[in-house]
Every structure is written in structure tokens, then in C-alpha cells.
Residue frames as a rotation matrix with the C-alpha (Angstrom) as fourth column:
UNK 1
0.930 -0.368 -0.017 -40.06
0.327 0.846 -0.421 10.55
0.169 0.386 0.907 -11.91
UNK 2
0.038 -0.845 0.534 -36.96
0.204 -0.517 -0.831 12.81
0.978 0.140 0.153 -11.94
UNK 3
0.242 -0.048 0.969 -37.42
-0.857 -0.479 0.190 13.32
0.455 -0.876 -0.157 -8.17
UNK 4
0.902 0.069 -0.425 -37.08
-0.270 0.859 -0.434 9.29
0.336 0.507 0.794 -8.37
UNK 5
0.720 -0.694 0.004 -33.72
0.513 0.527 -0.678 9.41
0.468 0.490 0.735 -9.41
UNK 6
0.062 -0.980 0.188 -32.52
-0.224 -0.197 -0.954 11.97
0.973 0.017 -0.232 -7.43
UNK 7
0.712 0.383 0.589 -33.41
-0.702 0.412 0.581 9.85
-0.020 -0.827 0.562 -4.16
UNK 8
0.911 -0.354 0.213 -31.89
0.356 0.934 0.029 7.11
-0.209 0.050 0.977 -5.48
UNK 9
0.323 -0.936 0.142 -28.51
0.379 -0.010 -0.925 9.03
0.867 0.353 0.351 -6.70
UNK 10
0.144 -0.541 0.828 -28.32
-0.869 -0.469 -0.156 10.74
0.473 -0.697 -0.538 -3.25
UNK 11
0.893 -0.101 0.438 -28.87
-0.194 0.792 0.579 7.01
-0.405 -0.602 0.688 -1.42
UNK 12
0.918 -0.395 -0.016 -26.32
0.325 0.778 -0.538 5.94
0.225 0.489 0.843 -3.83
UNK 13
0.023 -0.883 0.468 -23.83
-0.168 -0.465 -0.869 8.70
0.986 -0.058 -0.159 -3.05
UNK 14
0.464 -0.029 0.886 -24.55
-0.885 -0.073 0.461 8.20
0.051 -0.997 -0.060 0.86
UNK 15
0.894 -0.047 0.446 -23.80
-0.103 0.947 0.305 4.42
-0.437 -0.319 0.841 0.69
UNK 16
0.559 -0.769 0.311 -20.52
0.330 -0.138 -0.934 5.27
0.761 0.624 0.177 -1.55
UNK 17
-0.219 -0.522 0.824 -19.12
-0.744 -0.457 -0.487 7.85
0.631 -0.720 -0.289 1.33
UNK 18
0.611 0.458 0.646 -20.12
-0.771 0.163 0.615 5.50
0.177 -0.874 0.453 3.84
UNK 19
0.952 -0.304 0.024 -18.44
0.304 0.942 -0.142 2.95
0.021 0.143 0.990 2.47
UNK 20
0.241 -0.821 0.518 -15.13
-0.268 -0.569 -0.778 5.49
0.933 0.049 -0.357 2.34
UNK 21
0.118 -0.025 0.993 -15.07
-0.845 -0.527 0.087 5.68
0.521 -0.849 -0.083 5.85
UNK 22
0.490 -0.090 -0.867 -13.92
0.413 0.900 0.140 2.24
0.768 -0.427 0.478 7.28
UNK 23
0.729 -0.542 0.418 -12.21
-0.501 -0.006 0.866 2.56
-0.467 -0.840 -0.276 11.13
UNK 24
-0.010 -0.942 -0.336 -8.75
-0.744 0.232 -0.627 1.73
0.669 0.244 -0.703 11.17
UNK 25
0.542 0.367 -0.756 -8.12
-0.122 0.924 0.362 -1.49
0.832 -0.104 0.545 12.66
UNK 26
0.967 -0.212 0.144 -6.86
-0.213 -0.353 0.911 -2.08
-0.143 -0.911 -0.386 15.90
UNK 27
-0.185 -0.982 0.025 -2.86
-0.982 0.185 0.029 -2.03
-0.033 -0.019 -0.999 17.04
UNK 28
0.082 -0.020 0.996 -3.58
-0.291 0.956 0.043 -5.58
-0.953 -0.294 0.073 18.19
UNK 29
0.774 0.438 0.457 -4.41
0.150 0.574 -0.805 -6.88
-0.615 0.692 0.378 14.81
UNK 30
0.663 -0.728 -0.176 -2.09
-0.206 0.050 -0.977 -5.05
0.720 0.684 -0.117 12.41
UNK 31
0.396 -0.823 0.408 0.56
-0.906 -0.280 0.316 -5.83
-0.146 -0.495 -0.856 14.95
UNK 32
0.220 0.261 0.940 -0.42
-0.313 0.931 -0.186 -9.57
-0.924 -0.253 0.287 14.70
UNK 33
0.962 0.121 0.245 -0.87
0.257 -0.089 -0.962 -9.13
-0.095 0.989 -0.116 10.70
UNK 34
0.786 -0.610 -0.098 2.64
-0.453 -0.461 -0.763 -7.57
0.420 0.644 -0.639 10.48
UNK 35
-0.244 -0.873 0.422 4.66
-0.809 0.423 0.408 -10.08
-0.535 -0.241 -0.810 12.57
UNK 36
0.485 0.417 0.769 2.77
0.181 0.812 -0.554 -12.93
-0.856 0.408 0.319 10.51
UNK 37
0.998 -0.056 0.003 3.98
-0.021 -0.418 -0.908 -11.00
0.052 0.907 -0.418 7.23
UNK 38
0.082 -0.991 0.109 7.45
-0.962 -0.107 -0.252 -10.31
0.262 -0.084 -0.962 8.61
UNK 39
-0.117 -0.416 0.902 8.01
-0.243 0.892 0.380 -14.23
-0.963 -0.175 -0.205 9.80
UNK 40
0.730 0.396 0.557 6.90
0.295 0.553 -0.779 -15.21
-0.617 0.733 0.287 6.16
UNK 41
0.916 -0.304 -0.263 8.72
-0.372 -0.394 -0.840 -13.04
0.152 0.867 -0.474 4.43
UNK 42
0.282 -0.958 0.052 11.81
-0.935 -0.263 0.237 -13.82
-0.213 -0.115 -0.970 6.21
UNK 43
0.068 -0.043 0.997 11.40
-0.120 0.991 0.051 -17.68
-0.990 -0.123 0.062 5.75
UNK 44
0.923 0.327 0.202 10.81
0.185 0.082 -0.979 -16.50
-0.337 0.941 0.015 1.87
UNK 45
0.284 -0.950 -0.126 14.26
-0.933 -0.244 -0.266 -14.49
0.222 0.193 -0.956 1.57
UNK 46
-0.275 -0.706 0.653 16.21
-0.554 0.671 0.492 -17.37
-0.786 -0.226 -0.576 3.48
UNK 47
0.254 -0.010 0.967 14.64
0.606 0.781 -0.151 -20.14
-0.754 0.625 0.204 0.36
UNK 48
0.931 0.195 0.309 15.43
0.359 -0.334 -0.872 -17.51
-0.067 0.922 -0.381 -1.93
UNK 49
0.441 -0.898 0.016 18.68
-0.892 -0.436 0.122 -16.87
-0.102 -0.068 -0.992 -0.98
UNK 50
0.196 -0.405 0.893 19.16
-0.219 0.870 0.442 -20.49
-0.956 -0.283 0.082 -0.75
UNK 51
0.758 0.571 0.315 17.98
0.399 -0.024 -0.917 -20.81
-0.516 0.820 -0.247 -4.31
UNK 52
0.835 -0.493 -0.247 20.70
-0.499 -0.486 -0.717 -18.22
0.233 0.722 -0.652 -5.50
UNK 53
0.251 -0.783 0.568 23.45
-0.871 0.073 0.485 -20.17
-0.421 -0.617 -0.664 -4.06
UNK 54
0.086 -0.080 0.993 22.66
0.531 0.847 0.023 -23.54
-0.843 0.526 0.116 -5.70
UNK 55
0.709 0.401 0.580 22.13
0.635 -0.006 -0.772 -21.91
-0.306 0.916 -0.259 -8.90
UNK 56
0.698 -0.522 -0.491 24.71
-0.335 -0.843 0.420 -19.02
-0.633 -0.128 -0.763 -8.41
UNK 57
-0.346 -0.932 -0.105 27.67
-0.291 0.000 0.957 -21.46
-0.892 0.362 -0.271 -10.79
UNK 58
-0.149 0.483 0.863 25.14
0.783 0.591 -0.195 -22.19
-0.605 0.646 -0.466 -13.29
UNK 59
0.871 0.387 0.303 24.49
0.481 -0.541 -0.690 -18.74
-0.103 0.746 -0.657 -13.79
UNK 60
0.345 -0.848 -0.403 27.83
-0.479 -0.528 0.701 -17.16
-0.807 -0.049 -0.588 -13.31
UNK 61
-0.727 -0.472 0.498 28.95
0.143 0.605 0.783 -19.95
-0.671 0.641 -0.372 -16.31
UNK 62
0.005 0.500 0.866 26.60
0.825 0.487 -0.286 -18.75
-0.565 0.716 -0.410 -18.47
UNK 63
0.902 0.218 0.373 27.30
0.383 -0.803 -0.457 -15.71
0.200 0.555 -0.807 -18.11
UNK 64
0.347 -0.935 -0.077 30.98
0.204 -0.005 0.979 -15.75
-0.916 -0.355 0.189 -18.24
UNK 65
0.014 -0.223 0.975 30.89
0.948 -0.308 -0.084 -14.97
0.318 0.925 0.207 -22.52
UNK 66
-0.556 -0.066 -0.829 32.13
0.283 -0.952 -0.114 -11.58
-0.782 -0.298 0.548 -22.36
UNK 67
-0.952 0.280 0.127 29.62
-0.112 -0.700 0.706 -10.87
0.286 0.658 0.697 -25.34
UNK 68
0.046 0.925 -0.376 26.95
0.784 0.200 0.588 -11.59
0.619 -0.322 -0.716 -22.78
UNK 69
-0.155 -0.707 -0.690 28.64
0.914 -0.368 0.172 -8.97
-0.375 -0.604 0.703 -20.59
UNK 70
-0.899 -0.407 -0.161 28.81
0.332 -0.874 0.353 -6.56
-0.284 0.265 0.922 -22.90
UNK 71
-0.394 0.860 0.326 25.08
0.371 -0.175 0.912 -6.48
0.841 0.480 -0.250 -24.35
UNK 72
0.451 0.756 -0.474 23.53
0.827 -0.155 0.540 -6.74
0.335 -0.636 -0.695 -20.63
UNK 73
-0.143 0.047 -0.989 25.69
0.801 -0.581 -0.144 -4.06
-0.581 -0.812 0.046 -19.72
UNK 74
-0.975 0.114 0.191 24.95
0.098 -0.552 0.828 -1.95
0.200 0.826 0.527 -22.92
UNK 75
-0.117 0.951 -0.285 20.95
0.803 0.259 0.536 -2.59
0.584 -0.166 -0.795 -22.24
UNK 76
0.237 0.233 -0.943 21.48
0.964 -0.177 0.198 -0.54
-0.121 -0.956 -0.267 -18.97
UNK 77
-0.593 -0.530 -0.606 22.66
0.495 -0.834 0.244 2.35
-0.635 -0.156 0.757 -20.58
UNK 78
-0.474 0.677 0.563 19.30
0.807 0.080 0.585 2.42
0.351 0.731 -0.585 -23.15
UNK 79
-0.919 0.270 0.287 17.41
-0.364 -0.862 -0.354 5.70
0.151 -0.430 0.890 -22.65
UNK 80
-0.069 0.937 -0.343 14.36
-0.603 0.234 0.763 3.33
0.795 0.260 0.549 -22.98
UNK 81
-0.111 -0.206 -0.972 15.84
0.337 0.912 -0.232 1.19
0.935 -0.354 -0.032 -20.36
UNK 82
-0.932 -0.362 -0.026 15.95
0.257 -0.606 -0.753 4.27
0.257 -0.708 0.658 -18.09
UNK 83
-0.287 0.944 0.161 12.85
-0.704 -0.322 0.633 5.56
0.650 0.069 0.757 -18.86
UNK 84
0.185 0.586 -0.789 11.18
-0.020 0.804 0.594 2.22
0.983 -0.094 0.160 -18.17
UNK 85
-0.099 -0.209 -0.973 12.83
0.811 0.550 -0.201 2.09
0.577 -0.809 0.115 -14.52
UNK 86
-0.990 0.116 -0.080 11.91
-0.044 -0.793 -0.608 5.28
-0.134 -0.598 0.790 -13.48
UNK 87
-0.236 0.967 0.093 8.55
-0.768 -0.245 0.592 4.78
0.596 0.069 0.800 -14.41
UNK 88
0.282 0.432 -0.856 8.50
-0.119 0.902 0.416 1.48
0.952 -0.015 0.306 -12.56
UNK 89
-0.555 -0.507 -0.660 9.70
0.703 0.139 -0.698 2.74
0.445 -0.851 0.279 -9.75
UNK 90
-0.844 0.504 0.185 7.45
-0.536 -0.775 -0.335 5.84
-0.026 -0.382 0.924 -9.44
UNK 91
-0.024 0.990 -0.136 4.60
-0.814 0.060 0.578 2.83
0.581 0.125 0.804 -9.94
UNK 92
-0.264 0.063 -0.963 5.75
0.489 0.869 -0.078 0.71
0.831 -0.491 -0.260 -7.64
UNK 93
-0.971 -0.082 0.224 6.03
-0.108 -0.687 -0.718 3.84
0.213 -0.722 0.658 -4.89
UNK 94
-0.176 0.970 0.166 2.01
-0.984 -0.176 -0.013 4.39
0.017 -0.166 0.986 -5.61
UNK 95
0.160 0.814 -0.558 1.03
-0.365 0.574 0.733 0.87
0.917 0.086 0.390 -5.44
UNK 96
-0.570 -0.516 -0.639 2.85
0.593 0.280 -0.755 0.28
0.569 -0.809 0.146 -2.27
UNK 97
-0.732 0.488 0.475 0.76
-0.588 -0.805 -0.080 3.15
0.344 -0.338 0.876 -1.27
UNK 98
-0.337 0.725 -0.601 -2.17
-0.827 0.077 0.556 1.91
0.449 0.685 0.574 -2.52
UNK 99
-0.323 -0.157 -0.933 -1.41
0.110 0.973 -0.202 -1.63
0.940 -0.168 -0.297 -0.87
UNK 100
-0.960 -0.274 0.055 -1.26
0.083 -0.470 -0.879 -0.07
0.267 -0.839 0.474 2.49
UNK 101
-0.372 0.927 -0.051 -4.87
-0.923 -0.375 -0.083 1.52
-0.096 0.016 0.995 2.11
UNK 102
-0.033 0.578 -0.815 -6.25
-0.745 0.529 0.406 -1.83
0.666 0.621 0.413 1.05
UNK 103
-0.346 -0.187 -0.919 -4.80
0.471 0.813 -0.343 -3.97
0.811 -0.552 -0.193 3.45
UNK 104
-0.884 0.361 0.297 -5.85
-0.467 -0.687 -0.557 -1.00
0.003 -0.631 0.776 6.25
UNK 105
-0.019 1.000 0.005 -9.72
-0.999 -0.019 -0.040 -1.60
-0.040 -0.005 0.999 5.00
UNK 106
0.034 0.396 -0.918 -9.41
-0.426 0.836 0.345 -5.50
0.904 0.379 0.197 4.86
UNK 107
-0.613 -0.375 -0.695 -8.12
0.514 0.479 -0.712 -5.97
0.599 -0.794 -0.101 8.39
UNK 108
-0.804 0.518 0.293 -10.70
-0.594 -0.724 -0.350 -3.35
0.031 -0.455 0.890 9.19
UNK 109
-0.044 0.857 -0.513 -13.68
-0.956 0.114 0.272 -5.25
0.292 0.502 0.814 7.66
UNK 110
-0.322 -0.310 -0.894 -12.15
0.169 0.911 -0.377 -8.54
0.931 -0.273 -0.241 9.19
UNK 111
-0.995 -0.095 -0.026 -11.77
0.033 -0.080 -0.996 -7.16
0.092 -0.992 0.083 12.80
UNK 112
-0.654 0.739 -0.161 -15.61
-0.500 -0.582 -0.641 -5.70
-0.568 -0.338 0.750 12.38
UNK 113
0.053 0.999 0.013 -17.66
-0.997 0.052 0.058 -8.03
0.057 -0.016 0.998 10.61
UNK 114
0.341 0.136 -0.930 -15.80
-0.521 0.851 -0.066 -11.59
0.782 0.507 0.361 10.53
UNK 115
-0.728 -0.672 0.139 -13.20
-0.394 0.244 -0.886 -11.58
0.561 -0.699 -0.443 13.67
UNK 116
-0.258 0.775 0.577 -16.47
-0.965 -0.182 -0.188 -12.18
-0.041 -0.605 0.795 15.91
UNK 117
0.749 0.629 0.207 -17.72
-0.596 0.777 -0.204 -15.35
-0.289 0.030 0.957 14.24
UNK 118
0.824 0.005 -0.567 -14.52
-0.510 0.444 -0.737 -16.69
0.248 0.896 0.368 12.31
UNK 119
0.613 -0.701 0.364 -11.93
-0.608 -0.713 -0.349 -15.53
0.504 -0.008 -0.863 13.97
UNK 120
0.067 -0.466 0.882 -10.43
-0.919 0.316 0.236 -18.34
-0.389 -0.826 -0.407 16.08
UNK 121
0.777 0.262 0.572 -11.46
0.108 0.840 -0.532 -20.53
-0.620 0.475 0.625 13.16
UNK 122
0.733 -0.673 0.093 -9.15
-0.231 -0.376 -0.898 -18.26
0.639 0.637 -0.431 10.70
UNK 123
0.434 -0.756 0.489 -6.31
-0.892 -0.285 0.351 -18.22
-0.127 -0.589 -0.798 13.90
UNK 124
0.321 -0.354 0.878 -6.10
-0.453 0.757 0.471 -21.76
-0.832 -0.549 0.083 14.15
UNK 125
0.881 -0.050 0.471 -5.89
0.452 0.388 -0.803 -22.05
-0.142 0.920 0.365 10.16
UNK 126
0.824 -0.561 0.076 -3.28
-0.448 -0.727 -0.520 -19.77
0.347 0.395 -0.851 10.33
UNK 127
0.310 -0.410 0.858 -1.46
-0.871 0.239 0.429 -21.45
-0.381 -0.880 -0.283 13.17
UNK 128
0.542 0.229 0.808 -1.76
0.031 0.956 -0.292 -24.63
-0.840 0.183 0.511 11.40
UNK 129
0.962 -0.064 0.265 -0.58
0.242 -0.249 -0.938 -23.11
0.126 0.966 -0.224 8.10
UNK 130
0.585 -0.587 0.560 2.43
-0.716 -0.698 0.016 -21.91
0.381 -0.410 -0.828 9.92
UNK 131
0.263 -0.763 0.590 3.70
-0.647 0.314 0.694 -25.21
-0.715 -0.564 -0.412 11.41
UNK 132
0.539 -0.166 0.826 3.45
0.691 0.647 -0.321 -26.83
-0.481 0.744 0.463 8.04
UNK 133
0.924 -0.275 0.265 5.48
-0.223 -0.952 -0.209 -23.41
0.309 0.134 -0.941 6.79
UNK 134
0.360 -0.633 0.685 8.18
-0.921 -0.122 0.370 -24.23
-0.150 -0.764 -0.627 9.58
UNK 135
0.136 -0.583 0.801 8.57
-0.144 0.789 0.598 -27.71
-0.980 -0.197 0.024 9.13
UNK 136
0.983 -0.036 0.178 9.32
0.170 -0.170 -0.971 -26.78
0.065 0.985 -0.161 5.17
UNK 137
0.714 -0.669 0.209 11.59
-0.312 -0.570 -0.760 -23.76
0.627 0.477 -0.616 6.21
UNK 138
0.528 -0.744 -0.409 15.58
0.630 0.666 -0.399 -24.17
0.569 -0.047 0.821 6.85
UNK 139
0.762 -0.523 -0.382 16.88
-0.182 -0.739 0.648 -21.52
-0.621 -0.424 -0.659 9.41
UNK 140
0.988 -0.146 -0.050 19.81
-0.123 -0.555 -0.822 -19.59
0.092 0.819 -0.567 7.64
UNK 141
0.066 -0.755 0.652 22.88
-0.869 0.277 0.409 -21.29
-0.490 -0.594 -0.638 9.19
UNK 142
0.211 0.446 0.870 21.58
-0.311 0.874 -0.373 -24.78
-0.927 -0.192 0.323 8.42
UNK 143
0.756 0.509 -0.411 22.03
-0.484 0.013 -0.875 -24.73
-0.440 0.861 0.256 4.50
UNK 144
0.192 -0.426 0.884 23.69
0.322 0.878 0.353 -28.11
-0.927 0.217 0.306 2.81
């Protein structure tokens, strides 16, 4: 019985390490994956930058009470306030990590077990997803 289990805990540890070991995905892909990412984001900044502009005299009038002034800039000088942003910065650092590694093994695991059968189905959703994206976003000149 005990010889059993340790069959089954070595399978279990083989299929664990195996599963460690993903291939990195090709240039092609993450190249593809990181100009998709970089056109998005930049279409995100420009509506978010719009965004602060319209709203920019709403807040600036609300926060024109100089005893709003003074608290938020008291806040910033909280050792708890410090704390808190060094620690949120030393956990954003590792999930950014972290992100990396994940996205690595998902574009792996795409390229090698879906790109084959889906892929041109997923391309053209993207593609599609993209001119409805475009005919949303305002180029950064353009803003009324």
C-alpha cells in the first residue's frame, strides 16, 4: 500500500515539474502581443487624459478650500502614509514580475496547444475588436 502512494506522489511530482517547464513563446507572438498591448494602452492614456481635462475645473474648484490643501498635504507627510507607499510599491515591483511570468506561460500554452486550431479564429476576433476600439478612440490632437 505505502509503495502505492509513493508511485503516485512521484507521478504527481513529475507532472508538477513538467508543468514548470513551459517553452517560451516565440518573438513573433510576444512581438504581436506587445504591439496589441502598446496600441491599447495608448488609445487608453489619450481617453484618460481626455477625461482629466473635462473634469480638470471641477476638480481644481473643489479643491481650491485651502483647508482641503492643507489636510491632503498633511496626509502625505503620515509615517503610515509612507509606510503604506513603500510597501505598495515594493508589491507592485513583484507583481509586475510575476505578471511577466504569467503572461510568458499563457502565450506559451496559446502558441502550443490553441494557435493551431483557434488561432485565425482568435486573430480575426481581435482584428474585429480593434476596429470597433478605433472607431471609439479620438487621436490626441482631435479633442473638442
Amino acid at each position: 500500500m505505502n509503495a502505492k502512494y509513493a508511485v503516485a506522489l512521484l507521478l504527481v511530482f513529475q507532472v508538477s515539474m513538467s508543468l514548470c517547464d513551459v517553452p517560451t513563446p516565440s518573438t513573433e507572438l510576444l512581438e504581436k502581443y506587445e504591439r496589441i498591448r502598446d496600441d491599447i494602452m495608448k488609445k487608453l492614456m489619450s481617453g484618460l487624459r481626455l477625461l482629466e481635462n473635462k473634469t480638470a475645473p471641477v476638480v481644481e474648484m473643489m479643491t481650491s478650500d485651502s483647508d482641503v490643501q492643507t489636510l491632503t498635504s498633511s496626509v502625505g507627510d503620515l509615517p503610515e502614509v509612507k509606510k503604506f507607499t513603500q510597501t505598495y510599491n515594493a508589491v507592485k515591483t513583484e507583481i509586475k514580475k510575476f505578471a511577466a511570468k504569467v503572461r510568458n506561460v499563457a502565450l506559451s500554452i496559446y502558441e502550443r496547444r490553441f494557435r493551431p486550431t483557434i488561432g485565425e479564429q482568435f486573430s480575426n476576433g481581435i482584428d474585429k475588436a480593434k476596429e470597433f476600439v478605433d472607431a471609439l478612440y479620438v487621436p490626441e490632437g482631435e479633442h473638442a
